[in-house]
C-alpha positions as CSV (number, residue, x, y, z in Angstrom):
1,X,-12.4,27.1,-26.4
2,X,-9.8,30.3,-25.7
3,X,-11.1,33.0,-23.9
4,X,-9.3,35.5,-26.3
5,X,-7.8,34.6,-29.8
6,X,-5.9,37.0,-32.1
7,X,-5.6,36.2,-35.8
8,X,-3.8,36.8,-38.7
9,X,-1.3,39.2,-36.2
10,X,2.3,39.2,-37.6
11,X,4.6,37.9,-35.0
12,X,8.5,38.6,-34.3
13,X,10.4,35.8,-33.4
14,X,12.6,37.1,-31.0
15,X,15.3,34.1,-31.1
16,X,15.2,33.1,-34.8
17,X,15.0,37.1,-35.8
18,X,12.3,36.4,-38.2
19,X,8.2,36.8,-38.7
20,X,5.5,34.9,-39.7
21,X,1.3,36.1,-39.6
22,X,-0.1,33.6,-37.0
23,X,-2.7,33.2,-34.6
24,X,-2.5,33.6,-30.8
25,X,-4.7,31.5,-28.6
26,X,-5.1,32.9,-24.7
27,X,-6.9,31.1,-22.1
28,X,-6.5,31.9,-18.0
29,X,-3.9,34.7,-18.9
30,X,-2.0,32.7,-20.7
31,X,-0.7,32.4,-24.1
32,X,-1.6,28.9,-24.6
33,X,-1.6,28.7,-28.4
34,X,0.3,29.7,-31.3
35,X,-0.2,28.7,-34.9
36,X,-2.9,28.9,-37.4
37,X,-6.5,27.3,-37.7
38,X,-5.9,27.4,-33.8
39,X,-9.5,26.9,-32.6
40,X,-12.9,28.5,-31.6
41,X,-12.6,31.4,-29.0
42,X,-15.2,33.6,-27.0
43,X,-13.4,37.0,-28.3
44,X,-11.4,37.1,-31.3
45,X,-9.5,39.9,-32.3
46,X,-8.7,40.4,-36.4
47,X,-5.0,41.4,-36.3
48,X,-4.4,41.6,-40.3
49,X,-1.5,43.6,-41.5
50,X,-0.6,44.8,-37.5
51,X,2.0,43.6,-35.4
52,X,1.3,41.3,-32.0
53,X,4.2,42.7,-29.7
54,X,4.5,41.8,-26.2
55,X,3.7,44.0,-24.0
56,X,6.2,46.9,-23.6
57,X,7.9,46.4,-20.7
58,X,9.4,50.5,-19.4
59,X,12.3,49.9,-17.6
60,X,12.8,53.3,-16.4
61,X,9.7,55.6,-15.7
62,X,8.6,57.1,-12.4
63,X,5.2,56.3,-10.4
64,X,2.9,58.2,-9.5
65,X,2.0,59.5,-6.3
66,X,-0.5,57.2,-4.6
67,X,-3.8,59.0,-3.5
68,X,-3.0,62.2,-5.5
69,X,-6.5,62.0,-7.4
70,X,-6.2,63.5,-10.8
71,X,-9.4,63.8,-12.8
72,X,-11.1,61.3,-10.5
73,X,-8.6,58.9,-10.9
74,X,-5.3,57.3,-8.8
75,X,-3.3,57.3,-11.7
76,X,-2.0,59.7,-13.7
77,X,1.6,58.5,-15.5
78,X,0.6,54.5,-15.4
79,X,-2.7,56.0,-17.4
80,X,-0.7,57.5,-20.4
81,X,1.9,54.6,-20.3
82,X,-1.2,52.2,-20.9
83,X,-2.1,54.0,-24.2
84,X,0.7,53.9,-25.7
85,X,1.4,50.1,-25.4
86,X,2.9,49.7,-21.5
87,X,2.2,47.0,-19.6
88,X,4.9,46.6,-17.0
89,X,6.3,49.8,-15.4
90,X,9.6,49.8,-13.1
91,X,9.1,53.2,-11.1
92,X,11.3,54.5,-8.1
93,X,14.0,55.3,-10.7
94,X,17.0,57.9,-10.1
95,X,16.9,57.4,-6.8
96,X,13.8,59.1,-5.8
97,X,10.9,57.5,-4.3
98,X,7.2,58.9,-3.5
99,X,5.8,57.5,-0.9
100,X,7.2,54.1,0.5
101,X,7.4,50.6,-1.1
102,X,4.4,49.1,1.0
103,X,2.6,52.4,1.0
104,X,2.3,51.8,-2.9
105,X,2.3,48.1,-3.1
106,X,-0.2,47.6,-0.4
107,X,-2.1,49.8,-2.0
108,X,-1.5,48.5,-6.2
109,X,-2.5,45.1,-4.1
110,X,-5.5,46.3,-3.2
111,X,-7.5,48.4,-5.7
112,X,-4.8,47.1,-8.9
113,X,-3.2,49.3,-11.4
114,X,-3.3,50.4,-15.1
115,X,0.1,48.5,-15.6
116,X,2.0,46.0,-14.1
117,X,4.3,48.0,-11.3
118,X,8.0,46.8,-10.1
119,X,9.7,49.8,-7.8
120,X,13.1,50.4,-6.6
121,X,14.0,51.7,-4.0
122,X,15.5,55.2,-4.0
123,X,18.9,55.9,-2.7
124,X,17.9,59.5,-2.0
125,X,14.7,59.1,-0.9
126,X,16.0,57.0,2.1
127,X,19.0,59.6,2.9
128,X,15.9,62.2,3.4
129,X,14.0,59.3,5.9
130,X,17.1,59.3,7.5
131,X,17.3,63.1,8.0
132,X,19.7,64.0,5.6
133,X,18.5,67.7,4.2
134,X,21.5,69.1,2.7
135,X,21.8,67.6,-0.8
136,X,25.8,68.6,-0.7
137,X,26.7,67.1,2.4
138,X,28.2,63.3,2.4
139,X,26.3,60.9,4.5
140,X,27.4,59.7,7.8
141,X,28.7,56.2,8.9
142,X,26.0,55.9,11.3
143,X,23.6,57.6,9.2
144,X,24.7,54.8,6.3
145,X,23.7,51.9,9.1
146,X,19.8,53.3,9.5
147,X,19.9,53.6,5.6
148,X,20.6,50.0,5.4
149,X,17.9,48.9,7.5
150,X,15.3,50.5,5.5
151,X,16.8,49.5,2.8
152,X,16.6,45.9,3.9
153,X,13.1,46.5,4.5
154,X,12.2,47.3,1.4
155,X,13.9,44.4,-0.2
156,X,12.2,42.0,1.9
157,X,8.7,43.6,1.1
158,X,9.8,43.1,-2.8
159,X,11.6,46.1,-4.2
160,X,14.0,45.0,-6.9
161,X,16.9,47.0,-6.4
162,X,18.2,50.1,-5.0
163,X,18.1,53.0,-7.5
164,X,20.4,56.3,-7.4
165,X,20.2,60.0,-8.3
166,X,23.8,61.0,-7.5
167,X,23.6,63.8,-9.5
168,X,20.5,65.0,-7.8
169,X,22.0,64.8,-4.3
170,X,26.2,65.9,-5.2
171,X,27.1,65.0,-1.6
172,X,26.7,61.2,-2.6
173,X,30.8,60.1,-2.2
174,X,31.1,56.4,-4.1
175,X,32.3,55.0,-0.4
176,X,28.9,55.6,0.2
177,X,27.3,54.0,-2.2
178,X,29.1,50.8,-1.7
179,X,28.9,50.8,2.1
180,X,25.1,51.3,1.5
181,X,25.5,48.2,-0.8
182,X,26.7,45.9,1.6
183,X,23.3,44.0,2.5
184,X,22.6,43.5,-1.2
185,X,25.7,41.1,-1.8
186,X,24.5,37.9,-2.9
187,X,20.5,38.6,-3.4
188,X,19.3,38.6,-6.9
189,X,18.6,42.4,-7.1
190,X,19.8,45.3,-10.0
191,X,20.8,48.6,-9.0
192,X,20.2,51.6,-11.5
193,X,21.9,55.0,-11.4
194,X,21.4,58.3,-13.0
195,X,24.7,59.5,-13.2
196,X,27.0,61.7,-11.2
197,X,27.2,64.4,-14.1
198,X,26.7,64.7,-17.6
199,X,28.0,66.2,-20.9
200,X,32.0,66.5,-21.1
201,X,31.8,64.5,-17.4
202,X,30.0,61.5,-18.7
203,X,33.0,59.1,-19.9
204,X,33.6,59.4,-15.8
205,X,30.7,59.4,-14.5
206,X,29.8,56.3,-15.9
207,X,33.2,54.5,-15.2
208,X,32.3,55.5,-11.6
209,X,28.9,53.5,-12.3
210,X,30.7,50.6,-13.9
211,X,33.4,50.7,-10.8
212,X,30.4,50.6,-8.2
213,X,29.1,47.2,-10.0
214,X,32.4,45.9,-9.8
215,X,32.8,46.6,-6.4
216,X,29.4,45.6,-5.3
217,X,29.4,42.2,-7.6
218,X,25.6,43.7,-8.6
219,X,24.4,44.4,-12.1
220,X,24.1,48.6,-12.8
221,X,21.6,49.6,-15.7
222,X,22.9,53.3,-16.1
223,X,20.1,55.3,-16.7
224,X,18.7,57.7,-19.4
225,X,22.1,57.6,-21.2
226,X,21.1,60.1,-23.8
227,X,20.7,62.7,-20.9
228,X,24.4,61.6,-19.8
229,X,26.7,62.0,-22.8
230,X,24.3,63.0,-26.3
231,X,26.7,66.2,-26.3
232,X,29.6,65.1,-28.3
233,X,30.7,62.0,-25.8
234,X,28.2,59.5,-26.9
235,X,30.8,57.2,-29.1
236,X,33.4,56.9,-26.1
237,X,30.9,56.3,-23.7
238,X,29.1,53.9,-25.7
239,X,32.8,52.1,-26.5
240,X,33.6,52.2,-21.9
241,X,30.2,50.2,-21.6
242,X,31.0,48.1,-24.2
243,X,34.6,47.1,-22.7
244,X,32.9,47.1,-19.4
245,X,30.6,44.2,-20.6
246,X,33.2,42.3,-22.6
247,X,35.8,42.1,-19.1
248,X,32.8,40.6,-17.3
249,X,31.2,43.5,-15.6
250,X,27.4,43.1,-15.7
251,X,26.1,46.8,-17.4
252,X,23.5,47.5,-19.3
253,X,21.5,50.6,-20.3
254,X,18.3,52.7,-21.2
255,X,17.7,55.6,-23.3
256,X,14.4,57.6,-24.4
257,X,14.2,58.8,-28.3
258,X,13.7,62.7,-27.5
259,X,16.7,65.7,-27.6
260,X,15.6,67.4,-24.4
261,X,15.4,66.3,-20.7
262,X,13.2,66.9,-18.0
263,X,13.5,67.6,-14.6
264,X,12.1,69.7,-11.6
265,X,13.8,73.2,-12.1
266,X,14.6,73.4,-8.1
267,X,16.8,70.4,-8.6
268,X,20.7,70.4,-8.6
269,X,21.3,69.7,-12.2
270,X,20.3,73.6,-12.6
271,X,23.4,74.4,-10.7
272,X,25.5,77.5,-11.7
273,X,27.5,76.5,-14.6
274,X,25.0,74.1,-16.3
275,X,24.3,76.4,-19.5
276,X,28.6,76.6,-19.7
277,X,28.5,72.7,-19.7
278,X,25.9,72.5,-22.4
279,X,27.2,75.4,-24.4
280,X,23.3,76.6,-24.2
281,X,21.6,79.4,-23.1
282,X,18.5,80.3,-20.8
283,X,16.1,79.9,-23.4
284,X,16.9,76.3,-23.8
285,X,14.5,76.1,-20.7
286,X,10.9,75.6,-21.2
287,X,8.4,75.8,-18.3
288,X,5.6,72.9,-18.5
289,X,3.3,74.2,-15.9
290,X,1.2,77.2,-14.5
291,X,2.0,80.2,-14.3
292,X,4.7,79.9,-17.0
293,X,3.7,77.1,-19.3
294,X,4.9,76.5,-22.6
295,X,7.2,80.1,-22.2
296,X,11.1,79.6,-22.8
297,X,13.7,80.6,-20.0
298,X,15.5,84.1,-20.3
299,X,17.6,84.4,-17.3
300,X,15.4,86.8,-14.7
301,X,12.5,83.9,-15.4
302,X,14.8,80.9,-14.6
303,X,16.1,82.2,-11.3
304,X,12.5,83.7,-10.6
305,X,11.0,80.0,-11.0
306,X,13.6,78.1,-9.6
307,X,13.3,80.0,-6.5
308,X,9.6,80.4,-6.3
309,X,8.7,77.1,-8.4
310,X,11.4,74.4,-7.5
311,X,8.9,71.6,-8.1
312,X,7.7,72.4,-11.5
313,X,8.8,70.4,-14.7
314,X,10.9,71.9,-17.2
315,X,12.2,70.7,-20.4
316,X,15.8,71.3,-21.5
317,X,16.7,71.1,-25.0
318,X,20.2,70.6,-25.2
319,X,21.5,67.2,-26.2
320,X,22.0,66.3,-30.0
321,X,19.6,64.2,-31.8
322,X,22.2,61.7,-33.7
323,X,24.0,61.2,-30.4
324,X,20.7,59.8,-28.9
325,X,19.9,57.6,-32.1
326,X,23.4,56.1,-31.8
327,X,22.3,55.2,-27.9
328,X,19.6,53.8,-28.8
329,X,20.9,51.3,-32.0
330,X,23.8,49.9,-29.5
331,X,23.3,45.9,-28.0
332,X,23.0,46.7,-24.5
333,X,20.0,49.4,-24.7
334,X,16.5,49.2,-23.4
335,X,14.0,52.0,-24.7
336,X,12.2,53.2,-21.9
337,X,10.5,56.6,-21.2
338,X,11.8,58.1,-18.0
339,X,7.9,58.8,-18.0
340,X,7.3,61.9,-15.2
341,X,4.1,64.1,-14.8
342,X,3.0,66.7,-12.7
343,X,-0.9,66.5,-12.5
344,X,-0.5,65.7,-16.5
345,X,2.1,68.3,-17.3
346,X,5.9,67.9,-18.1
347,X,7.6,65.5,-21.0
348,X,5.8,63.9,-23.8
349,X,7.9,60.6,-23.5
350,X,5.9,59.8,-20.9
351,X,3.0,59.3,-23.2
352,X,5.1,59.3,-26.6
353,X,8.2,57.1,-26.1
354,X,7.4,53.7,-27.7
355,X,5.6,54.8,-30.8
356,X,7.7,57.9,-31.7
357,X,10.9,55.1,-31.8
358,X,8.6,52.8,-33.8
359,X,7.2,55.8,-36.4
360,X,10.2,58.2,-36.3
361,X,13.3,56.1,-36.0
362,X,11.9,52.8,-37.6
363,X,9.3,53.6,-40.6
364,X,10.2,57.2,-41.5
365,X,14.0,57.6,-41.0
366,X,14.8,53.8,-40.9
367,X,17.4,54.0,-38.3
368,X,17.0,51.0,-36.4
369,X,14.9,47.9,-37.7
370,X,11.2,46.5,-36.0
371,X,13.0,43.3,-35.1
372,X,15.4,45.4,-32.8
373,X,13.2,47.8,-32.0
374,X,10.4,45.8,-30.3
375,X,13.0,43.5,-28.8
376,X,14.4,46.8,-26.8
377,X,11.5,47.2,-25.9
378,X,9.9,43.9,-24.4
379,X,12.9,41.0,-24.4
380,X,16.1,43.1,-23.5
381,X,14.0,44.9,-20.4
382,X,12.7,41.6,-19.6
383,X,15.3,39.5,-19.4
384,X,16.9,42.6,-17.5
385,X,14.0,42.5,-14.8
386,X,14.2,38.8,-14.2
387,X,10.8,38.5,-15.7
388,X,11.0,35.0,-17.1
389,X,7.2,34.8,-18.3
390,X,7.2,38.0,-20.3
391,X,8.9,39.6,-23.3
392,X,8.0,37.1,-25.9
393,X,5.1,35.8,-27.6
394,X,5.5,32.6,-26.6
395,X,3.9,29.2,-25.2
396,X,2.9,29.8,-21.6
397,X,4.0,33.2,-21.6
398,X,1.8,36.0,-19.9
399,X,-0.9,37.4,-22.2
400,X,0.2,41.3,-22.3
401,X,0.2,42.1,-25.6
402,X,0.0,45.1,-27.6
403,X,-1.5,44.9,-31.2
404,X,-0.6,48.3,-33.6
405,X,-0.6,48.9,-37.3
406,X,2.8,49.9,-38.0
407,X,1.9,52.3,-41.1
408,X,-0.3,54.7,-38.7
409,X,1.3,54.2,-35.6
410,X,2.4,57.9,-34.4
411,X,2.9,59.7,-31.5
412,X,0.7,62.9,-30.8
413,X,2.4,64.3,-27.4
414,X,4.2,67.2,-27.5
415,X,5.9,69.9,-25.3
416,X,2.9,72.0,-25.1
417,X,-0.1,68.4,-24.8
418,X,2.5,66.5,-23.7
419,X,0.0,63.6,-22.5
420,X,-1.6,62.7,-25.9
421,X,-2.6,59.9,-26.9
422,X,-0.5,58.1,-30.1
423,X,-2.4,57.0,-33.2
424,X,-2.4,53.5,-33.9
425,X,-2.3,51.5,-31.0
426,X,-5.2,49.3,-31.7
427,X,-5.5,47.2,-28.7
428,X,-3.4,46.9,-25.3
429,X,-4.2,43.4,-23.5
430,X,-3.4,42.7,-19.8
431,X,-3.4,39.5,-18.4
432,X,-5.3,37.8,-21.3
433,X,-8.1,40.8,-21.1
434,X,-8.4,43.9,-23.5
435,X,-7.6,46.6,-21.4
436,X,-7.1,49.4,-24.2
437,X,-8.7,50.2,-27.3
438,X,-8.4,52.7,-29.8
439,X,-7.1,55.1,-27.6
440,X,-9.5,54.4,-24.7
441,X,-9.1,52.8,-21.7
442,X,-11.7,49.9,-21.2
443,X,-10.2,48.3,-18.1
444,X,-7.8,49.8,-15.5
445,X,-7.2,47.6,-12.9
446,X,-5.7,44.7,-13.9
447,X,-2.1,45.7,-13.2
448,X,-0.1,44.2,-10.7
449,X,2.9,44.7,-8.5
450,X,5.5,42.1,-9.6
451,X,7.7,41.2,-6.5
């Protein structure tokens, strides 16, 4: 008898691109069944006219801070991403870090998570253990050396990579980056990187990514591309990754499916001469939190909350919508949030992401098809992450699952609730246990770090 058994579910297969309504038998955690007339089971789940995915797997999103209560509870981001079908998070993304890789693992390992958990390590966070305060100043050989030992240290204790925000800290030189790369030669890791600069600089900043792989001999996943070229360079830049990958270099990338970014106003992408770059104005800004939420830039607010505020969340609206969609349809994307929250305020991708793509850009405007949809969102990161028992519904595969009826699936965040709950996600299983239902969270510690 299975502990769990979902029935009538219809089912993408992933290698033979095709579907078929079948029942899924799970026993231990494990997908140990697939057919039809399966068997009895102690929980059986009707899954007519839904969709059985795996799990979605977010390659790109950013943790949470560990022991910042909100609302009685740990977690705030890994929260949202379980509603909305997320059950493996990669945080410590764009080189920024919260609190230290056994601080957070030690303590996932202890008291578990809403999600599965993988973390980088960040690039900047360990130039600021090392002392380094001046985001514009290059990093010094010796300071380089105590950077590599943390870094090493955070390896060993299971991080998967090293992550980069080069354009958050501009004194980042590329010698750097490949000196601080060194220990890494030869270990089965993946670097990430958001990018040195974006709009009319992104064709370079991303040949400066794809140069650091090929110097390093490690695979890149470029970050958030939609942030980095959605401003009239998207089809070049698309076409420099693509040539990348066919002379052997090992790229890939990740994009979210909104038009506006978000990032702490204080930061250095709001340096003088951003709004030139974007040919936008101030009022392109909206502030996400208290004092000043949901009110649009003019240009006395911005410097008033940049200087006063530098940690709150903003939201800029100035890439272009088709640009994005073409990201997201090439071969080499994942779809991944680049979830952030402060206390439950900022972007709605962190709690929208995955079913806006599967309502907006697959049932209503039929820009990409389920098939490729779900597989950039569950195989492609997968496969990506090394994680050889997830992505797939398949025999002996971890049971994380997410069951939604793709006619009401929707998402609900937005830029003024931007941590809504989406419609339609019927049930979100972890581990071979039903974590999630209609919109509520039934279990919320059965995540795991995954070294």
């Amino acid at each position: 008898m299975f502990d769990l058994k979902i029935t009538n579910g219809e089912i993408y297969d992933f290698d033979n691109s095709s579907k078929d309504i079948l029942d899924i038998g799970i026993s231990s955690g494990k997908i140990v069944k697939i057919g039809k007339n399966i068997g009895e089971a102690k929980i059986i789940i009707d899954a007519e006219k839904k969709i059985v995915s795996p799990g979605f797997i977010d390659i790109h999103m950013h943790e949470e801070t560990i022991g910042n209560t909100i609302d009685n509870d740990d977690y705030d981001i890994a929260n949202k991403m379980l509603l909305m079908g997320v059950t493996t998070g990669v945080g410590g993304n764009c080189g920024i870090n919260k609190q230290s890789i056994k601080e957070f693992y030690d303590f996932v390992d202890k008291n578990g998570s809403p999600i599965n958990y993988l973390l980088f390590i960040g690039h900047n966070y360990l130039r600021e253990q090392v002392g380094i305060e001046d985001r514009y100043r290059k990093a010094t050989d010796k300071e380089i050396e105590q950077m590599k030992v943390l870094l090493n240290e955070a390896i060993d204790y299971g991080a998967i990579g090293l992550s980069f925000g080069i354009e958050y800290s501009p004194g980042i030189t590329l010698d750097e980056i490949v000196k601080l790369c060194e220990p890494l030669r030869g270990k089965e890791v993946l670097l990430s990187a958001h990018y040195r600069k974006d709009a009319k600089y992104a064709i370079e900043s991303v040949k400066e990514l794809i140069e650091i792989s090929k110097k390093t001999g490690i695979p890149m996943q470029i970050s958030h591309l939609g942030s980095c070229a959605a401003y009239g360079m998207m089809n070049e830049t698309l076409e420099v990754i693509q040539k990348a990958i066919d002379d052997g270099i090992d790229i890939e990338a990740d994009c979210y499916p909104y038009d506006a970014f978000s990032t702490y106003i204080g930061s250095a992408v709001f340096d003088e001469g951003c709004f030139d770059l974007w040919n936008k104005s101030y009022d392109s800004i909206l502030l996400t939190e208290e004092p000043y939420k949901g009110v649009r830039c003019n240009k006395e607010l911005f410097i008033k909350a940049r200087k006063e505020h530098p940690n709150m969340l903003v939201v800029a609206f100035v890439m272009n919508e088709d640009e994005v969609v073409r990201a997201l349809k090439s071969p080499f994307m994942s779809i991944a949030s680049d979830g952030l929250y402060n206390t439950s305020q900022g972007h709605p991708r962190g709690a929208g992401t995955f079913p806006k793509a599967l309502s907006k850009y697959v049932r209503e405007e039929e820009k990409i098809s389920m098939l490729e949809a779900l597989k950039k969102m569950t195989l492609i990161p997968a496969k990506r992450l090394g994680l050889k028992s997830k992505g797939q519904i398949k025999l002996n595969y971890d049971a994380d699952l997410v069951i939604f009826d793709p006619k009401n699936i929707q998402d609900k965040a937005d830029y003024l609730n931007p941590t809504l709950p989406p419609e339609g996600i019927e049930y979100v299983i972890i581990n071979g246990e039903i974590v999630a239902k209609d919109k509520k969270i039934l279990k919320s510690r059965l995540g795991k770090i995954i070294k």
